[in-house]
C-alpha positions, -999 to 999 in steps of 0.1 A, spaced: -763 -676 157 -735 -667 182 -733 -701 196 -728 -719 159 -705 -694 149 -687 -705 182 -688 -742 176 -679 -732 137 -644 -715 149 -640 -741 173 -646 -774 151 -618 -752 123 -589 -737 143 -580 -712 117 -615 -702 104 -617 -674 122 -585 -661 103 -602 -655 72 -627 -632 87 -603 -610 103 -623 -614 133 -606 -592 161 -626 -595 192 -632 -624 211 -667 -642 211 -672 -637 247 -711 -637 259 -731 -607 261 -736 -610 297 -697 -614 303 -693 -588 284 -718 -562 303 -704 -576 336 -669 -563 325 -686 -532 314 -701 -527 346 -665 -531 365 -655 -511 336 -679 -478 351 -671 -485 389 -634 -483 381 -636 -453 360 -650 -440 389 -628 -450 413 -601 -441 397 -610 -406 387 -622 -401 424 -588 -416 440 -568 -394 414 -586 -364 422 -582 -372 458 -547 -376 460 -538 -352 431 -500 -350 427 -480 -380 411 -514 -397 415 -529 -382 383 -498 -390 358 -496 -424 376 -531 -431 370 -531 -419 332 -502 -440 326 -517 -473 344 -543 -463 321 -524 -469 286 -498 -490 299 -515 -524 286 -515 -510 251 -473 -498 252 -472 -538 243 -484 -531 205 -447 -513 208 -429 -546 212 -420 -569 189 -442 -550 161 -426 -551 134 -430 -593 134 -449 -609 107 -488 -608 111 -522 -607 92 -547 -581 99 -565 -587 136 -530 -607 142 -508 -596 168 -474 -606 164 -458 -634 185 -433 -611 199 -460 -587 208 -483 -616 221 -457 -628 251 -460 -589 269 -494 -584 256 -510 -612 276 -495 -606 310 -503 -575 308 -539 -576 299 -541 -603 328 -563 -588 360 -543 -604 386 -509 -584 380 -524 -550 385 -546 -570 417 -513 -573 428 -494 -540 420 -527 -525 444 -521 -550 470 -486 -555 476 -479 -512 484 -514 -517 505 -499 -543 524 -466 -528 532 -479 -490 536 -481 -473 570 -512 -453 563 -535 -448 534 -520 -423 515 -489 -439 516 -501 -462 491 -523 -438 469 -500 -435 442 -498 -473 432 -530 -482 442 -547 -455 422 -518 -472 391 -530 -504 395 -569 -491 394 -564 -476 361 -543 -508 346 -577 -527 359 -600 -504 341 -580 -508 310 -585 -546 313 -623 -543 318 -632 -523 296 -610 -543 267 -629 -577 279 -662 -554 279 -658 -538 245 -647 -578 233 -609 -574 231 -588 -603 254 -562 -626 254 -545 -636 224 -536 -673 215 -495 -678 212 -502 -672 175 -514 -633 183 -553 -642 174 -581 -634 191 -592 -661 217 
């Protein structure tokens, strides 16, 4: 039934409007795999923030809700229910995109002269990454330019 509901959207851009539909019709398995990444970086993170303690554990909280600040901007725009507005849509995206907080762990890896030079960022960038996954794992992604689900 999930794969004609697919094709259904698919063949009628806008069908999925009516339904209010607000997660995305990602695969099962897709969907555990992100929930798997989801666990290992919970526990990551928690481990490296308890590690470093410090700036590392406010750091790591706000990596943690920093994708989600987004629903801040641009708000007030029109929309329907499950509709993000557009304004909302262009910060929303790159921040629910895995390869900026890849980068925000690798770049202070790179340039660090030891390991707990880096702690504070890298532990950041962890949290931002188990925001993502666990979004994609509980069926919440990128929206189209329009703010709907993909």
């Amino acid at each position: 039934m999930a794969s004609t509901h697919r094709t259904h959207s698919h063949a009628h851009p806008g069908a999925h409007r009516s339904s209010g539909r607000t997660r995305s019709s990602t695969s099962r398995p897709v969907r555990l795999a992100w929930g798997l990444l989801a666990a290992f970086l919970l526990v990551w993170t928690v481990f490296e923030a308890v590690k470093h303690a410090g700036w590392v554990i406010p750091l790591a909280l706000l990596g943690f809700v920093l994708p989600d600040l987004s629903f801040f901007v641009g708000a007030s725009g029109p929309h329907q229910h499950g509709q993000l507005p557009a304004g909302t849509v262009r910060v929303y995206n790159p921040l629910h995109r895995p390869i900026v907080p890849i980068v925000v762990m690798a770049i202070p890896a790179a340039l660090a002269d030891g390991p707990g030079d880096n702690a504070a960022p890298f532990t950041f960038g962890l949290a931002w990454m188990l925001h993502i996954a666990l979004d994609r794992s509980l069926g919440y992604g990128l929206r189209t330019a329009d703010g709907w689900q993909r």
